[in-house]
C-alpha positions in Angstrom: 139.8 126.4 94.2 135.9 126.6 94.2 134.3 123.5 94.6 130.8 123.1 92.7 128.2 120.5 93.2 126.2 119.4 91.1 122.3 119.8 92.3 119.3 117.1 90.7 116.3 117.0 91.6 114.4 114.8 90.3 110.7 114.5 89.5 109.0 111.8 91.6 105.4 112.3 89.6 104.7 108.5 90.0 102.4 106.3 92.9 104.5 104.0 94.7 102.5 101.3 96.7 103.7 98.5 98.9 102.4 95.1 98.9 102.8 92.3 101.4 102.5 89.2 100.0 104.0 85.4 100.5 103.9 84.4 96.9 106.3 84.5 93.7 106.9 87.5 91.7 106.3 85.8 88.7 102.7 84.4 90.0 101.9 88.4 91.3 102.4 89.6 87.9 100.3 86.6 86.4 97.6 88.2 89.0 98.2 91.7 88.1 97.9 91.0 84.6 94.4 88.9 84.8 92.8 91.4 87.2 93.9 94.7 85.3 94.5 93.7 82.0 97.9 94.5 81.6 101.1 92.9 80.1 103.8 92.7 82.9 106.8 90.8 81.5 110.0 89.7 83.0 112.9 92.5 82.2 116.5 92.0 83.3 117.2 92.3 87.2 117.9 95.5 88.3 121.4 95.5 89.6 123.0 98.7 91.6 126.7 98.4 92.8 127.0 99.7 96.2 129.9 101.2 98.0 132.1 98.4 98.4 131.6 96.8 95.3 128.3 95.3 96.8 125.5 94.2 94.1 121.9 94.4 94.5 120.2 92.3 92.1 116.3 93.3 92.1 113.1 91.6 90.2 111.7 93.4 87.6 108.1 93.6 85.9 107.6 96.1 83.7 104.2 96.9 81.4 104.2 100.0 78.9 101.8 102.0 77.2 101.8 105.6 75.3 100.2 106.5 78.5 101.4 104.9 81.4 104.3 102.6 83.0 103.8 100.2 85.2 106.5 98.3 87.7 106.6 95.8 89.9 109.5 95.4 92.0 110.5 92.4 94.7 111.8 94.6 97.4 114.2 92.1 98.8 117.2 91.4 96.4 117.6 88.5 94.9 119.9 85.2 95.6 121.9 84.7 98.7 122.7 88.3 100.1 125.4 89.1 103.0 124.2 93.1 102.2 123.6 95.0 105.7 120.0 96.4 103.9 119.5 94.0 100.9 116.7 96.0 99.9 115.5 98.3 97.2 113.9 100.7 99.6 114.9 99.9 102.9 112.8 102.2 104.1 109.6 99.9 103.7 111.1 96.4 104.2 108.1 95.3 105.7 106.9 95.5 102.4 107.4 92.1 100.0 106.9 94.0 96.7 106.8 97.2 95.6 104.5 98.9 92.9 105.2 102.0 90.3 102.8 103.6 88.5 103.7 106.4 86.4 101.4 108.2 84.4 97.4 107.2 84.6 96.1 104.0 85.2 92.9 102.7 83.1 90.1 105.2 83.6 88.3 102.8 85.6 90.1 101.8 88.4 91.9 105.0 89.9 88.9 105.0 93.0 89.1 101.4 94.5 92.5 100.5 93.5 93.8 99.3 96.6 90.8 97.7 97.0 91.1 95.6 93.8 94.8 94.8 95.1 93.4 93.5 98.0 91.2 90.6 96.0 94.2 89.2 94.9 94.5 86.4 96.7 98.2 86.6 97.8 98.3 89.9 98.9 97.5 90.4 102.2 98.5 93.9 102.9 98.8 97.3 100.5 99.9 100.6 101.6 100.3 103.8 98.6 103.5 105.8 100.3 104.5 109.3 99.0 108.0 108.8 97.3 108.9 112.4 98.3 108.8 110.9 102.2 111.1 107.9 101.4 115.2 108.2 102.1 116.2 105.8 99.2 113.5 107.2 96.7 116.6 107.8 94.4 116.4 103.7 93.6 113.4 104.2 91.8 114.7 106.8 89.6 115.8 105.1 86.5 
């Protein structure tokens, strides 16, 4: 018998960046909110059950508009974690949090955006990646 595989590929039309920082989640929101007037609230922790019946419970911000979504992820899981990689994307564990933005961010930041990330006081390091350059891109596909 023929065996068939199923091909996705998936549209990765969204800036990913990486952001060290020592603080909370919830107090980075807080500062994302103040400096770009946004909304980020608290959703349900991301978990993804991994071969061998592993969980990976991730932190989750989220902020919609008709235009835009915005996410911020902890990159590290959550709780006491015996995982090998308990990370969202291993990849970048350097990386304390990790930013999604899909669709357009206000009109009047797109220039100096890192830049703006870098005032926060917490944040002492931002990176933008490409997503298409990432091995575990596929856990930011929702």
């Amino acid at each position: 018998m023929k065996n068939f595989y199923l091909d996705a590929d998936y549209e990765y039309d969204f800036d990913l960046y990486g952001l060290v920082s020592s603080g909370k989640d919830y107090t980075l929101a807080w500062w994302l909110n103040k400096l770009f007037a946004l909304r980020l609230t608290k959703q349900k922790d991301i978990c993804y059950t991994l071969p061998g019946r592993e969980q990976l419970l991730v932190s989750n911000y989220e902020f919609c508009t008709d235009h835009s979504i915005i996410r911020l992820f902890r990159n590290k899981a959550l709780g006491t974690n015996t995982l090998r990689k308990p990370y969202l994307l291993p990849d970048i564990k350097e990386y304390d949090f990790v930013l999604q933005i899909t669709g357009s961010l206000p009109k009047r930041h797109p220039h100096n955006f890192v830049n703006m990330l870098l005032h926060i006081p917490l944040v002492q390091y931002v990176k933008q990646f490409d997503p298409l350059s990432l091995k575990f891109k596929e856990n930011l596909i929702f």
